[in-house]
N, C-alpha and C positions, 0 to 999 in steps of 0.2 A: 504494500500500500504506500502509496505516495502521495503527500498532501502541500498545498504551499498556504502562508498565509500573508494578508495583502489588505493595507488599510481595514485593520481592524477583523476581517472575514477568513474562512479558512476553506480552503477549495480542495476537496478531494478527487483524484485522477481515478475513473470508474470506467468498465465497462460491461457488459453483460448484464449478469446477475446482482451485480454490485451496484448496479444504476437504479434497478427497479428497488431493492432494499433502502435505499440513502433518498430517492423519491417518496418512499414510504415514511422517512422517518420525515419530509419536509425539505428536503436537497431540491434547490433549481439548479441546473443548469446554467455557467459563466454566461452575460451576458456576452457580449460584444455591440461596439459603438460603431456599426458601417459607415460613417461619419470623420470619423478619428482612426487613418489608417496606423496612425504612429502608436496605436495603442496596442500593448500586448494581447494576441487571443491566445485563450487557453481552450484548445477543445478537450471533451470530453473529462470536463472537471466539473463539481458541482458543488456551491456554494452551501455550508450547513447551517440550519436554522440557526436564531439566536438564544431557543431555548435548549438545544444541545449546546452550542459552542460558549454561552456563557456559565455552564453549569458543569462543573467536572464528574463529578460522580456521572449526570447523565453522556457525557459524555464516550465517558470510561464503557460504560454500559454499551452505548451505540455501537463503536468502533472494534472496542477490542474483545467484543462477544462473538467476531464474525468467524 
């Protein structure tokens, strides 16, 4: 598992099975600004709620139960 995090957010690199679980728990999908080419895209990374990523325990629970 590989994750980055980036003003404040934490974006985990999913694919498969691992996309529908992390959408279940409230994961979107990186935006991108087709506007602002200068800006980093991250595909297939997904952004984790704020009630997982500010809460460690739930955290703990999300990630490292997979």
């Amino acid at each position: 598992m590989f994750a980055l995090h980036q003003n404040g957010s934490i974006y985990i690199k999913a694919e498969g099975d691992l996309v529908s679980y992390l959408e279940k728990l409230g994961a979107v999908a990186y935006a991108i600004n087709h506007d602002s080419m200068k800006k980093l895209a991250l595909y297939n990374y997904y952004q984790l709620p704020n009630s997982i990523r500010r809460n460690k325990e739930n955290l703990k629970k999300s990630l490292f139960s997979l």
